[in-house]
Structure formats: structure tokens, C-alpha cells
C-alpha positions as CSV (number, residue, x, y, z in Angstrom):
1,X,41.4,-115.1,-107.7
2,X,43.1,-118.2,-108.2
3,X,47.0,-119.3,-108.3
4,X,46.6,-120.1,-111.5
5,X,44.9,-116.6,-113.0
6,X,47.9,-114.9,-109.7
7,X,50.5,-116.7,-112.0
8,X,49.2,-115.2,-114.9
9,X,49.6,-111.5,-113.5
10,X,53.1,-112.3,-111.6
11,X,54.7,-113.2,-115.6
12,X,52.5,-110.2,-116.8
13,X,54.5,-108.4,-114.2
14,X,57.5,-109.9,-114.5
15,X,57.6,-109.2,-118.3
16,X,56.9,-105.7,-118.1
17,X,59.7,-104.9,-115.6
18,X,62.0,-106.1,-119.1
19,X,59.2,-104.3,-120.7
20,X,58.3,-106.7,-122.6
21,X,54.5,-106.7,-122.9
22,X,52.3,-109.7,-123.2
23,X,48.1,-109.9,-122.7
24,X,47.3,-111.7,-119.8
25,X,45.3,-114.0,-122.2
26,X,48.2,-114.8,-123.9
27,X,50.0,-116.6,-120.9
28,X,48.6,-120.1,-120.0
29,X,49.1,-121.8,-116.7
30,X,48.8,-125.5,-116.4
31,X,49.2,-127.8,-113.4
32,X,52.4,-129.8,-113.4
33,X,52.1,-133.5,-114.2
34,X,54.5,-134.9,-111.3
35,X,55.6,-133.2,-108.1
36,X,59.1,-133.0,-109.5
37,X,58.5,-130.7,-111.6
38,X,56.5,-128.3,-109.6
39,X,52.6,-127.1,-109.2
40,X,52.3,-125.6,-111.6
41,X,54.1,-124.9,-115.4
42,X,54.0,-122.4,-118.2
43,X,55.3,-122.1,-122.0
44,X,55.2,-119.0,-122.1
45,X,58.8,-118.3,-123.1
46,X,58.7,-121.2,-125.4
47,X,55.9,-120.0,-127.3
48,X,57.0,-115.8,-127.1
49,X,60.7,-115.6,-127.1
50,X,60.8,-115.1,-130.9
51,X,58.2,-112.7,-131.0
52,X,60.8,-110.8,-128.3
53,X,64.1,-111.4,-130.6
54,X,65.2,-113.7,-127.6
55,X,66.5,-117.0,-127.1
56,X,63.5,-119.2,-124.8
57,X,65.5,-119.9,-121.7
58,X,66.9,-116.8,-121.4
59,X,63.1,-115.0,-121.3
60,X,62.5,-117.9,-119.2
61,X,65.2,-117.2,-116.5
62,X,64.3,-113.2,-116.6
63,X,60.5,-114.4,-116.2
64,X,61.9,-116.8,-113.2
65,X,64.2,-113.5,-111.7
66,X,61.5,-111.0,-111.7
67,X,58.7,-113.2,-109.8
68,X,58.5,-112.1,-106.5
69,X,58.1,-114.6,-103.7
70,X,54.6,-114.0,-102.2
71,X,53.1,-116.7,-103.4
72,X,55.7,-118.9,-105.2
73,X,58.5,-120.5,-103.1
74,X,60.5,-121.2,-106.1
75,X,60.8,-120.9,-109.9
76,X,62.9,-123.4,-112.3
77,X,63.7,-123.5,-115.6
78,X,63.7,-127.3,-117.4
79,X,63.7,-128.2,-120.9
80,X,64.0,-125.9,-123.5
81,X,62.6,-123.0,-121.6
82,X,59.6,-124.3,-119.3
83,X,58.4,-122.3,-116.3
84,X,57.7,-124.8,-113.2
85,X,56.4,-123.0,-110.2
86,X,56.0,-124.5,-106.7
87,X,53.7,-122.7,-104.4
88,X,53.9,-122.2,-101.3
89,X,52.1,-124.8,-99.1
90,X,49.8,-122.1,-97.0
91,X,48.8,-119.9,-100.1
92,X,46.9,-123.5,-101.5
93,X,45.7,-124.4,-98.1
94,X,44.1,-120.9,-97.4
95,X,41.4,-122.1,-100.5
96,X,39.8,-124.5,-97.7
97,X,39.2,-121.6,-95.2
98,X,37.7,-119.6,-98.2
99,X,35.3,-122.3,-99.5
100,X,34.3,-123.1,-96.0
101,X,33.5,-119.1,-95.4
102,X,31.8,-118.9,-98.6
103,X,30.0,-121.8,-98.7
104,X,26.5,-121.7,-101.3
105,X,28.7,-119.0,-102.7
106,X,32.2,-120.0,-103.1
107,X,32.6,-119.8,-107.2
108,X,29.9,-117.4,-107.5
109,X,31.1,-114.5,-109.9
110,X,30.9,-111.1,-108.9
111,X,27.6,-108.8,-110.4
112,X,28.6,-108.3,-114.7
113,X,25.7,-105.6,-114.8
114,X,24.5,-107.5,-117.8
115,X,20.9,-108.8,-118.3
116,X,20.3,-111.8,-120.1
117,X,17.4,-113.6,-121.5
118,X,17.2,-117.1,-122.7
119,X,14.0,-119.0,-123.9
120,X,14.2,-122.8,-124.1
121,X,11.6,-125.7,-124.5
122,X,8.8,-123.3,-126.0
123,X,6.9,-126.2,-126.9
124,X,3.6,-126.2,-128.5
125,X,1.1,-127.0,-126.1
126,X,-0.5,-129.8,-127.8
127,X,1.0,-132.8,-126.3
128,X,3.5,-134.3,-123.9
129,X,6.8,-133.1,-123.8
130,X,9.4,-135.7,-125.7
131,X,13.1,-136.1,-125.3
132,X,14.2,-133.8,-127.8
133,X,12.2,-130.9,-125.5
134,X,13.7,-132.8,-122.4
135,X,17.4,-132.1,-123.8
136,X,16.5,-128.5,-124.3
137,X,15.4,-127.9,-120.9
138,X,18.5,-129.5,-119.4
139,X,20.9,-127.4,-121.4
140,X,18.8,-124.2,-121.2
141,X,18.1,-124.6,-117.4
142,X,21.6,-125.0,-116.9
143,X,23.0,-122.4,-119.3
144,X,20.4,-120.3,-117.0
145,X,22.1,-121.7,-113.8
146,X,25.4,-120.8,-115.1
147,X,25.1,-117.2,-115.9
148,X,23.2,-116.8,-112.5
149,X,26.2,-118.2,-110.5
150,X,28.8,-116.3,-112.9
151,X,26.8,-113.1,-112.1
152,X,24.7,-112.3,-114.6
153,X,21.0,-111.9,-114.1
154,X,19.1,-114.0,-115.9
155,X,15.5,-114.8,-117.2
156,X,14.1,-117.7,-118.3
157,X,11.2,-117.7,-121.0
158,X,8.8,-119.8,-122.5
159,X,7.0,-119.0,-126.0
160,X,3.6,-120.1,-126.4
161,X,2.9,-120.7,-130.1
162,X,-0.9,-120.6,-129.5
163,X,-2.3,-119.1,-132.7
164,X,-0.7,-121.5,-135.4
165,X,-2.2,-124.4,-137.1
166,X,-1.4,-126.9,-134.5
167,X,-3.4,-125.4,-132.2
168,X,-6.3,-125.4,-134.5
169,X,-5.2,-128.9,-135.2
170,X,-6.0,-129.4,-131.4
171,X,-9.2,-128.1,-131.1
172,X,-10.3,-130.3,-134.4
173,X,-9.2,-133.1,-132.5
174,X,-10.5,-132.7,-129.1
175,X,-13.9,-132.1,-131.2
176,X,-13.9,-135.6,-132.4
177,X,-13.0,-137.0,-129.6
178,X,-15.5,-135.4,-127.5
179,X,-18.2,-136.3,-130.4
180,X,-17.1,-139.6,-129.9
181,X,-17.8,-139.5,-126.0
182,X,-21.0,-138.0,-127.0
183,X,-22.1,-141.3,-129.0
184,X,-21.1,-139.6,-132.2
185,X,-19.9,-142.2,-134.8
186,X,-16.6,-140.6,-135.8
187,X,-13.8,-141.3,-137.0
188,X,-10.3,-139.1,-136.0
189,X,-8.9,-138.0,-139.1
190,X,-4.8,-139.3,-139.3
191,X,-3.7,-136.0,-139.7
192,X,-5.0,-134.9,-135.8
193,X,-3.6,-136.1,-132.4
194,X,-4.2,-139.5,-131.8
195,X,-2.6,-139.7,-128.3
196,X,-4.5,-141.0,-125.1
197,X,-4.1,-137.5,-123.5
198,X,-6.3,-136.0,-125.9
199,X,-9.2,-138.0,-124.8
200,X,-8.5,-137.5,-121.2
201,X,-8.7,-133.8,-121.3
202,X,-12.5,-134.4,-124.1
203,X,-13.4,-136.5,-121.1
204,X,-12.4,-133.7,-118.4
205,X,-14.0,-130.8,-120.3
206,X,-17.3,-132.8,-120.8
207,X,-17.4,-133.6,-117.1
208,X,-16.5,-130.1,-116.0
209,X,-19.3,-128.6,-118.9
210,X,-21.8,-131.5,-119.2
211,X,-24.2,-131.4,-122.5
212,X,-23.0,-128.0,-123.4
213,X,-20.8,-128.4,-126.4
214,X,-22.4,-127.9,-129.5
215,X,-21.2,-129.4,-132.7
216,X,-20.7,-126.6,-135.2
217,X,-20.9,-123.7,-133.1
218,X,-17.6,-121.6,-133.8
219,X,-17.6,-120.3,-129.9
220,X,-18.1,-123.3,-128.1
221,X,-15.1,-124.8,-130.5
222,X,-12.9,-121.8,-129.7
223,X,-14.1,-122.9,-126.3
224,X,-13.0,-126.2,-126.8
225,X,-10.0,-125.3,-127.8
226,X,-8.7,-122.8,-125.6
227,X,-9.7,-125.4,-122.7
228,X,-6.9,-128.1,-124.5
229,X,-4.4,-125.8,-124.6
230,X,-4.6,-124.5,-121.6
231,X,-4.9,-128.4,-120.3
232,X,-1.5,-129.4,-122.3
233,X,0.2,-126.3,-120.9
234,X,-0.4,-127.1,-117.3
235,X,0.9,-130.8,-117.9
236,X,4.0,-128.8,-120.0
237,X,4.4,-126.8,-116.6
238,X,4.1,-129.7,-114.1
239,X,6.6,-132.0,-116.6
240,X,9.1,-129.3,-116.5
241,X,8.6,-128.4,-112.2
242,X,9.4,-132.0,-112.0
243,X,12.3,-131.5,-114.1
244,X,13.2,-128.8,-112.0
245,X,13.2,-126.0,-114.3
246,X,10.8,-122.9,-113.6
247,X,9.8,-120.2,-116.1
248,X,10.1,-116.6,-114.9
249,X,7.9,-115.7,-118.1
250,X,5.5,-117.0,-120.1
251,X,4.9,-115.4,-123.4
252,X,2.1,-116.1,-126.0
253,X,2.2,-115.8,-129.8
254,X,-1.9,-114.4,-129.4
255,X,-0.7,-111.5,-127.4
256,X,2.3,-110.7,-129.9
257,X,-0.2,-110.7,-132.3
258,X,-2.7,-108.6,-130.8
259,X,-3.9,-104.8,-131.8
260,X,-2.3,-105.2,-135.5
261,X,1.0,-105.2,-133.4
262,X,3.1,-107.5,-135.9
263,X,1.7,-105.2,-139.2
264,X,2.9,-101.7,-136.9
265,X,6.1,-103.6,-136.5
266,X,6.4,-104.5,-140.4
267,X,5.5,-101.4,-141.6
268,X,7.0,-98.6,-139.3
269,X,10.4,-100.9,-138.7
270,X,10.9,-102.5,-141.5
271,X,9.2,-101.1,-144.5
272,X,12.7,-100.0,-145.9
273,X,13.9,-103.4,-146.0
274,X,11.1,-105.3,-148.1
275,X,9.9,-105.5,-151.5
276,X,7.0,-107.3,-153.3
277,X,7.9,-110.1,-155.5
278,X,4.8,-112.8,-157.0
279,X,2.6,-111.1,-154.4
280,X,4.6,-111.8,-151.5
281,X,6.7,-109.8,-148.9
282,X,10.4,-110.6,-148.6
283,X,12.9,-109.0,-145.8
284,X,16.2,-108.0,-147.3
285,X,18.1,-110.3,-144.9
286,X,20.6,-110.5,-147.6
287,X,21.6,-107.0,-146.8
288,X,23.4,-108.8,-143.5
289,X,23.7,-112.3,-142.9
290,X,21.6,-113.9,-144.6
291,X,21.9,-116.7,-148.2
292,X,18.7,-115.4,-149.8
293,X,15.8,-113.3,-148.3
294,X,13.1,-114.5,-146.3
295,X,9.3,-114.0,-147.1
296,X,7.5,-112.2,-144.0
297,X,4.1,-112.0,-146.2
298,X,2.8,-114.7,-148.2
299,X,1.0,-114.0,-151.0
300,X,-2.3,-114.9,-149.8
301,X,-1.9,-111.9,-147.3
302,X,-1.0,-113.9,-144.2
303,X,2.0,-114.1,-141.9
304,X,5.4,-116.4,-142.6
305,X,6.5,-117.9,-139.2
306,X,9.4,-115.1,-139.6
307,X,7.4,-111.7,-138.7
308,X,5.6,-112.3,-135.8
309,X,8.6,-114.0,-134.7
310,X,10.6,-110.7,-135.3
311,X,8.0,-108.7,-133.3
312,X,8.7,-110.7,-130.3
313,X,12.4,-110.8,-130.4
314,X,11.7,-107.2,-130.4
315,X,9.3,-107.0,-127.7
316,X,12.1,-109.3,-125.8
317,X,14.7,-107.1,-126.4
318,X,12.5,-103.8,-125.4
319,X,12.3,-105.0,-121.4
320,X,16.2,-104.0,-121.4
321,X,17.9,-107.1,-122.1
322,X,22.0,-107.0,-123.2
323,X,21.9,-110.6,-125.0
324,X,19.1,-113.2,-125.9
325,X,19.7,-116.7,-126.3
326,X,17.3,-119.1,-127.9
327,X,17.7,-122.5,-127.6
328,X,16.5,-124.7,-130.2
329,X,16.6,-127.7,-132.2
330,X,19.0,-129.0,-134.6
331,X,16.7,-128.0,-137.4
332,X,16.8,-124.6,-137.0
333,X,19.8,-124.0,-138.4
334,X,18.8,-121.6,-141.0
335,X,16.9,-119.4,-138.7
336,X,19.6,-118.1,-136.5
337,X,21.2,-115.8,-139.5
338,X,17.8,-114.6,-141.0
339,X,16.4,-113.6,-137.2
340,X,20.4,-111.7,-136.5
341,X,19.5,-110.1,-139.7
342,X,16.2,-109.2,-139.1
343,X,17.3,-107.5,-135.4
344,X,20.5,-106.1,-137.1
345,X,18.8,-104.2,-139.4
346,X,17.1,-102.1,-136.2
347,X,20.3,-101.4,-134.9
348,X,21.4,-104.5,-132.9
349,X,24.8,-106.3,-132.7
350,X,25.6,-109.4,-134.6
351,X,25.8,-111.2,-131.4
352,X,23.0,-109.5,-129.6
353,X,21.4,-112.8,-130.3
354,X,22.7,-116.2,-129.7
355,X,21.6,-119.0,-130.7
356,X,22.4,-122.6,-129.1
357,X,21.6,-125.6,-131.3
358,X,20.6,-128.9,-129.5
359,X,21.2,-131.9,-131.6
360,X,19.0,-134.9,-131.4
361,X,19.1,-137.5,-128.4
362,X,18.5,-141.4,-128.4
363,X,17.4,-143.6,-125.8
364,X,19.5,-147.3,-126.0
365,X,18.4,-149.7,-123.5
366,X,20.7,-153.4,-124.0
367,X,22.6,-151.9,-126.8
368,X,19.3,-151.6,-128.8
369,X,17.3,-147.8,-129.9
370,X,13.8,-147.3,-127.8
371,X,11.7,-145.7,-130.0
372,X,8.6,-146.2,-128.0
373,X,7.0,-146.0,-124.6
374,X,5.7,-149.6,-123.6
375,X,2.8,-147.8,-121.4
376,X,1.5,-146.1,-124.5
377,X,2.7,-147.3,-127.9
378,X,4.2,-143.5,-128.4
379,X,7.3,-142.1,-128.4
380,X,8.9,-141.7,-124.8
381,X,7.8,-138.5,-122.7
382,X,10.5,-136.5,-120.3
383,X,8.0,-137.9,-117.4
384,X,8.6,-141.5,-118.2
385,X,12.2,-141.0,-118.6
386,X,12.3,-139.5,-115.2
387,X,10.5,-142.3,-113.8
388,X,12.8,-144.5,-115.4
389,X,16.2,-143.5,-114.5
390,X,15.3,-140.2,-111.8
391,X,15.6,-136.5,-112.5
392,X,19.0,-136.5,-111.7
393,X,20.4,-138.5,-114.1
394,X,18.3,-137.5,-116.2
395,X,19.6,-133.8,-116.2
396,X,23.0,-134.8,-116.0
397,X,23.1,-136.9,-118.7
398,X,21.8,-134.6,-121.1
399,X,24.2,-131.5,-119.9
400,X,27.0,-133.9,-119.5
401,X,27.8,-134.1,-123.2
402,X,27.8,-130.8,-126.1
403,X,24.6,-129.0,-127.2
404,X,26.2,-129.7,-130.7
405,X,26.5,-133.4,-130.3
406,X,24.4,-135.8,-130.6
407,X,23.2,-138.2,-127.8
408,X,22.9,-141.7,-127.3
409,X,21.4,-141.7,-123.8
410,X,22.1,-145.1,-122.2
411,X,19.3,-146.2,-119.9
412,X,21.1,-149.2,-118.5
413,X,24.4,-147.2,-117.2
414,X,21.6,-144.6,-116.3
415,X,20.7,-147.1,-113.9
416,X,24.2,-148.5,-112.9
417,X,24.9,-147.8,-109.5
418,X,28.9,-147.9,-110.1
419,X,32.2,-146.1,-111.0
420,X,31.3,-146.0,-114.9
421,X,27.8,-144.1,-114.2
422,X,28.8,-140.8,-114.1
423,X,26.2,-138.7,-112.0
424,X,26.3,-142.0,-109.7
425,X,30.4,-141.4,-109.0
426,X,29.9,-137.8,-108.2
427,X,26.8,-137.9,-106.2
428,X,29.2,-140.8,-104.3
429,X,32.1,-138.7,-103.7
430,X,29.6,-135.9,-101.9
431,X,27.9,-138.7,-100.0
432,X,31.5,-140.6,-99.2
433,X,32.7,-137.1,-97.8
434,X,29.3,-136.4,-95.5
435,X,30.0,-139.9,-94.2
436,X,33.0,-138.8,-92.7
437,X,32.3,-135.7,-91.5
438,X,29.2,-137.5,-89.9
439,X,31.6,-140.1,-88.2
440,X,33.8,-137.4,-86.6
441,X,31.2,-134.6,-86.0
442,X,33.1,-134.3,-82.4
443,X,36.7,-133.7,-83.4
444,X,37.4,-130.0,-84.4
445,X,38.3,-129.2,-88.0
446,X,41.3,-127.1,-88.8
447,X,40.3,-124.6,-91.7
448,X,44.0,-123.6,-91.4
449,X,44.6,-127.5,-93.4
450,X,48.3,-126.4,-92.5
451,X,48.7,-130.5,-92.3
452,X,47.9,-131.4,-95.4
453,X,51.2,-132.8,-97.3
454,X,50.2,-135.8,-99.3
455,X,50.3,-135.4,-102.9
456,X,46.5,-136.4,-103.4
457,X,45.5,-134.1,-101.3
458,X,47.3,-131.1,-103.1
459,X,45.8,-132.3,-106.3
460,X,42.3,-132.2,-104.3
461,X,43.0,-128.6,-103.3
462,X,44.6,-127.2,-106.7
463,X,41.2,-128.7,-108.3
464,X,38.9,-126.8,-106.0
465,X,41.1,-123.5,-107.0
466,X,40.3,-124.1,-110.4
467,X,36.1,-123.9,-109.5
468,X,35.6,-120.3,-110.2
469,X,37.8,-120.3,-113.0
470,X,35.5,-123.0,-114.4
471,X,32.3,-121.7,-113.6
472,X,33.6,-118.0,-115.6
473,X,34.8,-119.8,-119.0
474,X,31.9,-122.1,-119.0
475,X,29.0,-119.4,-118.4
476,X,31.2,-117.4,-121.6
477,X,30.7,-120.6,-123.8
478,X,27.4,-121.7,-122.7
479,X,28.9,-125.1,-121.9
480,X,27.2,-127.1,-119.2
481,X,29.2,-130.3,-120.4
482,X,32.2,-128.4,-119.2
483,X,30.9,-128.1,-115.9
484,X,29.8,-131.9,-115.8
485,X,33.7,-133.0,-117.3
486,X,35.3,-130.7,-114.7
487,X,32.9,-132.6,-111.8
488,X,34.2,-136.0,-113.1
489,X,38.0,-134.8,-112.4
490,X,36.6,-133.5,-108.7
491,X,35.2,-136.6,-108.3
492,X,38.1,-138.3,-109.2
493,X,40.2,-136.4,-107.2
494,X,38.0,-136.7,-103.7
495,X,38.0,-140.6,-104.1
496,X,41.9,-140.5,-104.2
497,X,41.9,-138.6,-101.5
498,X,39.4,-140.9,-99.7
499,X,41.6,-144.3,-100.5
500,X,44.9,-142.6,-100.2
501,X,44.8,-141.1,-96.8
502,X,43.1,-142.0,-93.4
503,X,40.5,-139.9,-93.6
504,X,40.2,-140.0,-89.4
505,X,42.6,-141.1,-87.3
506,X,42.4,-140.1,-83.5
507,X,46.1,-140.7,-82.4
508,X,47.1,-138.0,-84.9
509,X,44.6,-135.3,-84.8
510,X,46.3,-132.3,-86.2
511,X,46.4,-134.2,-89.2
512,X,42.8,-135.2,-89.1
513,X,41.6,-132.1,-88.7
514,X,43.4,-130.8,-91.0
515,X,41.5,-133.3,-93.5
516,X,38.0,-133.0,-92.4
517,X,38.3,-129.3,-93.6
518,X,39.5,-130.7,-97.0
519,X,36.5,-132.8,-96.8
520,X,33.9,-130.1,-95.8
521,X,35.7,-127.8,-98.9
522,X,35.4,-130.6,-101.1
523,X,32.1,-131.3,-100.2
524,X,31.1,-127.6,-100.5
525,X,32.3,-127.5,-104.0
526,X,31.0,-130.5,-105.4
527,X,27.4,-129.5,-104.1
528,X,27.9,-125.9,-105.7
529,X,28.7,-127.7,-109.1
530,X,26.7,-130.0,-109.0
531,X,24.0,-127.7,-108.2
532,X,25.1,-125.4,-112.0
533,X,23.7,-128.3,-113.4
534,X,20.0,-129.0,-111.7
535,X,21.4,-132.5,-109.7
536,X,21.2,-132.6,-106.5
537,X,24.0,-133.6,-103.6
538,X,22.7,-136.7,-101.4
539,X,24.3,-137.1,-97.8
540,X,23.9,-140.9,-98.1
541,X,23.5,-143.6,-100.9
């Protein structure tokens, strides 16, 4: 636990000796602005003394009179009723000898008991992956990391939709194309896939089944076909390992489908909550959350989107899970209250499934939108951008700002190798700090840090305190970017450190060693968060 959540309790405490009670949520703890006025401060008298028929300084000074002394080595009362607390010097220190013990694991949350799911990408596999999927599999991947470190367990999935028409679409194309290699005057219809990778895997399939293919034949299309997908799904997989995101599960619309599953699910589930209206199917989503009901069955007898879509939330949600989370595009908004709807009415909690929208992302290169790749006329692919600008900024970038915001992703600070780059500046601050403990690998370290008195390096400690803290509120919002701004004030706090006291210095080494275990905690710390968020921690740049 941290000062700031020990605060919390000792004013809980401190409260109910008056008794006077007050939820622990209630109370908020911020660090003090200058040294003056303390570590740390609270308003909690300001902001409860009327709901306690009292005046705010005196519920300040009984707040101040109850506090006992373990941690705290004083309490004041300024202002109008403000709490300042200073804390004693050893119970900050001791965070150093913690994060130095704990190391990988220092912020890591103890086991919830909860399992979650979350799919993210789930792209069709009928082409490269684009920035809008790139986005995705930054924030899911991360989200992912995040409820892993908080301690939940976590799997990631991927949904195949293999049995739509853009898959069809793909085998029509890949027929062409391998007509054409054949000698076939063809021409590719504009409503197929027109990029070079389509040809590439005709060309592949005709070298790996010479003269086999045969124009018309439904079997050797299916063929065809399933060889494509399979193709763009490996490239999919490869993209994303390079991304460094790994699937534990892969699921595929076919097998959803398969043995008349999504009719048994309609039927025996669900067949209190439709009716038949101009010869289609409609879910009474109405009945929950939903604006209007959805269609399931189209008149012509075949599927909406929505059913087998159902079925496999179901069949997700049937290995045990406590929460799903989808993440999807912007333009799904209207799906996330017919699918609650469609799982509430079987029983399920409003907020069994989540839902985290990604809004769009541009690329600006010299204050001007890219649009397209200069290699192949198209739009840009997650590969090139990672050739572009690295994986690491990459990633960063796109968790560093909210799901629900859009993104202007600027290649040309991407590539900045200063202060304003912000995956540059933290990855600097971890490299700046392995310098040092490089240079005086022979002098011992004191994980006591009973030296440390400067005021950057208390800041430096009170913000490694805070890590757990953040790591918990951001895994319950699902916010990466809160993560990423929290790393910006770290890194801002270790270069203060750096410039504002000698980091070595052999005629004082009590002092020195005292500071090379703030600089092997700090390090720790900023590899563990910067780890949350898929970016690695370089020793040297």
C-alpha cells in the first residue's frame, strides 16, 4: 500500500474515533505543491464539514488530533481547513528497498479471481492490416497487459470472419488473378481486391499446385480460396508478432457456424424474444437497451451479421469468463447496446460486456495527411509504419492518447530524437539511469536511501509510490493513455533528479549510494511501465 491510499485509512480512522463515518473513496489525497506546505494535502474537511454540522477547521484539527504518528511526522491545518501532512523521511525511502526486492513485480496487483476475455484486431483476412487495425492492437494488447499486471487473468482473442462475402470476394479475386497468370485475358472486376498481395499469394498457389486449378470447378475454387485466406492470415499473424501482440485464441466464424449451431442457439435461446415481421426475424432488443429491434433473419432465409455474432459471444462467455471486452472501431457504435441486449436477455449483466471504441487515426508527415504508401499506391499497412518510425513508437503513440479520441499520429516527432518526442524522453530517462549505474557498478548501493534529502529526489520517490496505485485505476478504466501520461511525469521527475543532484560522487559516498538505489528503483519502475504498454526499455541510446 501506498502513503497516499495509508493517508486515506489514518482520516478513515481518525473520523471514526469522533464517529464520524466517511468511505474511504470519499477522502482524496494529493501531493503538496511546495515543501512548505507538506507531502502531502487533503480537503477533506473542506469538502465534509457541512455534511457533519461542523465548522471545516474544526473537523480539520480533530482529523489532525486523532492521526497517530507512524507514518506522519506532523499534521497542519492552513487555509480554511486544509490537511498538510509531512511524512516521515524513512517511511518514503523504504519504497526503494521494496521496488528493488520486487523488481519485474513491483506494481503488480495481487490475484482478483476474475477471468477476462478481450478480442481486438479481428480482422478479415483478406488483406494487410491498416492503421485503424494497428490502433486497435496497441490499445487491446495493452488493455490485455494491464489487467495481467493488475491481477486479472486474461485472454486475448481473435475472430476470424471467414464465411462472409469478403471472403468469397477473395476467392473471386485470387481466381482472376491466377487466370491471368495462366494467359487468361481477364479483366479484375473493381469491386475485388486489387492489391499486389493478391497476386503474390495466385502466384504462390500456382507454383505450389502447378496446372491444377481448374476454371469453373466449385472445389478447386473453394480450394483457391481457403489457400488466400489462410495466406492473409499468416501475414495478419506475422504483422501482429512484429507488433508484439500474440493471440492466445483464434476463433473462426465457420466453426460458430457449424452443425446448425447458430439456428439451436436462435431457436432454443431465443425464440421467446423474436417475432416475424415482412418475412424477417427481429430480436426484441427493445425489451433492454436497445432504440429499435435488430433483424437476426432476413427475409430471404439467411443470417444478419447479429446472430451468429450472438452465438459466439455465447460460446465466449461458456469457457467461464467474468467480463468480455470487444474492441472495435468507431463505427460500431450501435452494436454495443443491441449485443448487451442480446446476452442480457440469457441472464447476463449489463456490464458483462464492454465495449471499447477506437476512434480513427491519421498519419501527418510535414504538417500535411499521408493517405498513401509510396511503395504501393495504397493506403499505409501497420508493417510500413513500423518500418518507418519502429515498433516502439509505434505502440506508444497510439496508447499514449484515449481510445475515444481521435489521432493525428505525427511521423516527423515520431522520428525526433528529443525532449518533445515522448516515447524518446522516457526510453532516455531508463537509458540515462543504466548509464550511471554502469559507471559506478563498483560502489555499493544503499537500499536503505536513508541520504536522500533533496527535494527532487523526494518528488522522484513520492512518484514511484504512486505506480501501483496507477497501474489499479487504469486496468478499472481500461486506460492505457493513463499509463503513458503517468510515464511522462516519471520521466520528468528522473531527469530532475539527474540534473539536480550529482548522481556519483566518490568523496561523499553515503550519499551516492544512497542515490544509485533511487536510480536502480527508478529504473525498475519505468521498465515495468513501460513494459504495460508493449515498449521496450533500452540500456543505451
Amino acid at each position: 500500500m501506498n502513503i497516499e491510499e495509508t493517508l486515506k485509512l489514518k482520516i478513515q480512522d481518525s473520523l471514526k474515533s469522533e464517529g464520524l463515518v466517511l468511505d474511504i473513496k470519499d477522502i482524496i489525497i494529493e501531493k503538496s505543491k511546495t515543501p512548505e506546505h507538506g507531502d502531502y494535502a487533503s480537503n477533506v474537511a473542506l469538502k465534509f464539514a457541512g455534511r457533519f454540522g461542523m465548522n471545516p477547521r474544526d473537523l480539520a484539527n480533530k482529523i489532525a488530533n486523532n492521526i497517530d504518528k507512524e507514518v506522519v511526522e506532523k499534521v497542519e491545518i492552513a487555509g480554511p481547513g486544509f490537511v498538510n501532512f509531512f511524512v516521515k523521511k524513512n517511511a518514503i525511502n523504504s519504497v526503494v528497498s521494496q521496488i528493488i526486492k520486487e523488481g519485474d513485480n513491483f506494481g503488480r496487483g495481487e490475484n482478483k479471481g476474475k477471468k477476462i476475455n478481450v478480442e481486438f484486431v479481428s480482422a478479415n483476412p483478406t488483406g494487410d492490416l491498416h492503421l485503424g487495425h494497428a490502433r486497435c492492437a496497441a490499445i487491446g494488447d495493452s488493455i490485455c497487459r494491464l489487467y495481467d499486471f493488475a491481477g486479472y487473468e486474461v485472454t486475448r482473442e481473435f475472430y476470424v470472419n471467414n464465411a462472409g462475402n469478403q471472403i468469397h470476394t477473395l476467392g473471386l479475386s485470387l481466381d482472376i488473378r491466377l487466370r491471368q497468370l495462366l494467359g487468361e485475358k481477364i479483366e479484375l472486376p473493381e469491386d475485388s481486391y486489387h492489391a499486389k498481395d493478391i497476386i503474390d499469394i495466385a502466384k504462390l498457389y500456382n507454383e505450389k499446385h502447378p496446372n491444377e486449378y481448374k476454371v469453373g470447378n466449385e472445389e478447386a475454387f473453394k480450394k483457391l480460396q481457403q489457400f488466400g485466406m489462410d495466406e492473409e492470415l499468416e501475414k495478419i499473424k506475422r504483422d501482429l508478432e512484429l507488433f508484439g501482440v500474440k493471440f492466445d485464441i483464434y476463433s473462426f466464424e465457420t466453426d460458430v457456424r457449424a452443425n446448425n449451431h447458430v439456428q439451436d442457439v436462435l431457436e432454443n435461446k431465443y425464440g421467446n424474444y423474436t417475432y416475424k415481421q415482412d418475412g424477417a426475424t427481429f430480436l426484441r432488443t427493445t425489451d433492454f437497451l436497445d432504440d429499435k429491434d435488430r433483424a437476426v433473419v432476413k427475409s430471404d432465409g439467411s443470417y444478419t451479421y447479429l446472430m451468429p455474432d450472438i452465438a459466439y459471444h455465447l460460446i465466449k462467455l461458456s469457457r467461464g469468463y467474468d467480463n468480455l471486452i470487444d474492441v472495435l472501431g468507431a463505427d460500431h457504435h450501435g452494436y454495443i447496446n443491441r449485443m448487451k441486449s442480446a446476452l442480457m436477455m440469457q441472464g447476463y449483466a449489463k456490464d458483462t460486456l464492454e465495449v471499447e471504441l477506437v476512434q480513427v487515426v491519421r498519419l501527418i508527415k510535414d504538417g500535411q495527411e499521408v493517405k498513401m504508401s509510396k511503395r504501393t499506391g495504397a493506403g499505409v499497412t501497420l508493417r510500413e509504419l513500423c518500418e518507418e518510425v519502429g515498433v516502439d513508437a509505434a505502440r506508444y503513440f497510439f496508447a499514449a492518447r484515449a481510445a475515444s479520441s481521435h489521432l493525428d499520429f505525427d511521423l516527423d516527432l515520431a522520428l525526433e530524437q528529443s525532449s518533445s518526442n515522448p516515447v524518446y524522453y522516457a526510453q532516455y530517462a531508463h537509458a540515462r539511469l543504466c548509464s550511471v549505474l554502469e559507471s559506478a557498478s563498483d560502489i555499493k548501493i544503499d537500499e536503505s536511501a536513508a541520504n536522500l534529502k533533496e527535494d527532487s529526489e523526494s518528488e522522484l520517490l513520492k512518484k514511484l509510490m504512486e505506480f501501483p496505485h496507477i497501474i489499479e485505476i487504469s486496468a478499472q478504466k481500461r486506460a492505457p493513455h493513463m499509463v503513458a501520461t503517468w510515464i511522462q511525469e516519471l520521466a520528468a521527475d528522473i531527469h530532475s533528479f539527474y540534473t539536480n543532484c550529482k548522481m556519483i560522487d566518490r568523496s561523499n559516498l553515503e550519499v551516492t549510494a544512497s542515490r544509485l538505489a533511487l536510480a536502480k528503483a527508478a529504473k525498475i519502475v519505468m521498465k515495468n511501465a513501460l513494459s504495460v504498454l508493449g515498449v521496450s526499455a533500452p540500456t543505451k541510446m
